[in-house]
C-alpha positions as CSV (number, residue, x, y, z in Angstrom):
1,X,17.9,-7.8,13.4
2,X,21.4,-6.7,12.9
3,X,22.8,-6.9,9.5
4,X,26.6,-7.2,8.8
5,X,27.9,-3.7,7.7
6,X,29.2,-4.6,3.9
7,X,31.7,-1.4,3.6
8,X,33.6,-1.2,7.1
9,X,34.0,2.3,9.0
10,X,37.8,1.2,9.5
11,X,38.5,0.4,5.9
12,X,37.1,4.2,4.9
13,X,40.4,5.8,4.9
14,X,40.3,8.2,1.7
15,X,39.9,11.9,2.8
16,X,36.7,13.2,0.5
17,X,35.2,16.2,0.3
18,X,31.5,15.6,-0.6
19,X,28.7,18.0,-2.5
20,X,25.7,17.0,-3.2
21,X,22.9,19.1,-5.4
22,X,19.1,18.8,-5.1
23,X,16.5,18.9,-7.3
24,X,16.2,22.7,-7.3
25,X,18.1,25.6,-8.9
26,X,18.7,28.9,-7.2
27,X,18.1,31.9,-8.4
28,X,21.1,32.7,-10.0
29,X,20.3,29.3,-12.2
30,X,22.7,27.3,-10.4
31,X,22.4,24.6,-8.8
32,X,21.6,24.1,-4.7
33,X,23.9,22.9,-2.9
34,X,22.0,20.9,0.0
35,X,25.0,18.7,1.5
36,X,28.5,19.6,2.0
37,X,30.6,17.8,3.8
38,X,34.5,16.1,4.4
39,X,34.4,12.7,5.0
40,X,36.4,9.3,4.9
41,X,35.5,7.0,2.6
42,X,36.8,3.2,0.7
43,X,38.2,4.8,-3.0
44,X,37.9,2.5,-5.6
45,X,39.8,3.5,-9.1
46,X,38.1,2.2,-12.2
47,X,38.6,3.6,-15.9
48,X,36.1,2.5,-18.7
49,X,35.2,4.3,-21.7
50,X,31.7,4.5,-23.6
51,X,30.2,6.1,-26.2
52,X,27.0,8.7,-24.6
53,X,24.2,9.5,-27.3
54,X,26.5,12.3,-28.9
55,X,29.0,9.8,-30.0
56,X,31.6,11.2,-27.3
57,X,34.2,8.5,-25.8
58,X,33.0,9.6,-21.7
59,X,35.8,8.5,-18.9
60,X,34.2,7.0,-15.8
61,X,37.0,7.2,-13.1
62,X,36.1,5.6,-10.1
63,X,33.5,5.0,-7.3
64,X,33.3,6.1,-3.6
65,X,32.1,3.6,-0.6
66,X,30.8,5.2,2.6
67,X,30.0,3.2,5.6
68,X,25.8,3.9,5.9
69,X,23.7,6.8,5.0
70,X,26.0,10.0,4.3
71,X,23.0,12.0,4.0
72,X,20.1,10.8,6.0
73,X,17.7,14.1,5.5
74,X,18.1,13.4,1.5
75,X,16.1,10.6,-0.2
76,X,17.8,10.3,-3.6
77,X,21.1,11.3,-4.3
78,X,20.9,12.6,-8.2
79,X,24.0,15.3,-8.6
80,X,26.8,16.7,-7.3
81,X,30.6,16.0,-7.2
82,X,33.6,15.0,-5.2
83,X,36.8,16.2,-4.4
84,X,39.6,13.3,-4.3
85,X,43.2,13.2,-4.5
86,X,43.0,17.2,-5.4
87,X,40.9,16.1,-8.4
88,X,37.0,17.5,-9.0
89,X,35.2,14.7,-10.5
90,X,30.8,14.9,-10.8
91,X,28.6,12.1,-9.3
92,X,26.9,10.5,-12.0
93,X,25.2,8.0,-10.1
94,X,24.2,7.7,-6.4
95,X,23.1,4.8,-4.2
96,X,22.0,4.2,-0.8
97,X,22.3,0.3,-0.7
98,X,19.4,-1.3,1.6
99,X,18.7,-3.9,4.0
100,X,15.9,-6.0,3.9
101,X,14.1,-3.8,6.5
102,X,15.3,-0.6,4.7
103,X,17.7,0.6,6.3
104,X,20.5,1.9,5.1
105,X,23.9,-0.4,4.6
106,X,26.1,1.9,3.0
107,X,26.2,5.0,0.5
108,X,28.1,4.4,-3.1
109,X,28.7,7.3,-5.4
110,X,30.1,6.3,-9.0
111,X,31.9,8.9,-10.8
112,X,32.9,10.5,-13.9
C-alpha cells in the first residue's frame, strides 16, 4: 500500500548541511561522525525556553523536515548537528516517523 508522503520533496527547499554521530567515540574521545551529508530540507523556526535540571533557561530554535529516511544504514538518530542559515545548532532529538508497515514517511530533527 502506498501511503501519502506527509513532508513533500518539493516543499524541502532549505539548503542543510547534516552530521550525524553514533554511539561510539573515537579514539581521540570524540565523537564518530557516521553521516555527513548537504541536503534540502522544510525549516521550521520555533523559540521556547525551559529550565534543564541545572536550573539553566535552554533555547530550542527550530526543527528540520526531510522527505523519508535521510539515513537508511542508521537505526536511531541520537546526536549530531546541523548547519542552517550559516548557524551550527546540535540535534537534540531525532525521528524517523513511520507508516503502519514501517516504513519510513519522513526524517524530523528538533534542535537546540
Amino acid at each position: 500500500m502506498n501511503y501519502p508522503k506527509l513532508v513533500k520533496q518539493d516543499k524541502c527547499k532549505t539548503d542543510i548541511r547534516v552530521v550525524l554521530y553514533s554511539e561510539n567515540i573515537s579514539e581521540d574521545g570524540e565523537p564518530e561522525i557516521i553521516f555527513d551529508k548537504n541536503l534540502k530540507c522544510n525549516w521550521q523556526d520555533s523559540a521556547k525556553q525551559v529550565l534543564n535540571d541545572k536550573k539553566q533557561i535552554v533555547l530550542l530554535t527550530g526543527t528540520a523536515l526531510f522527505c523519508g529516511d535521510i539515513a537508511p544504514d542508521i537505526v536511531v538518530i541520537s546526536a549530531g548537528f546541523i548547519e542552517v542559515f550559516g548557524e551550527k545548532r546540535n540535534i537534540y532529538k531525532g525521528a524517523k516517523c513511520r507508516n503502519p508497515d514501517n516504513t519510513v514517511n519522513y526524517t524530523r530533527l528538533d534542535l537546540e
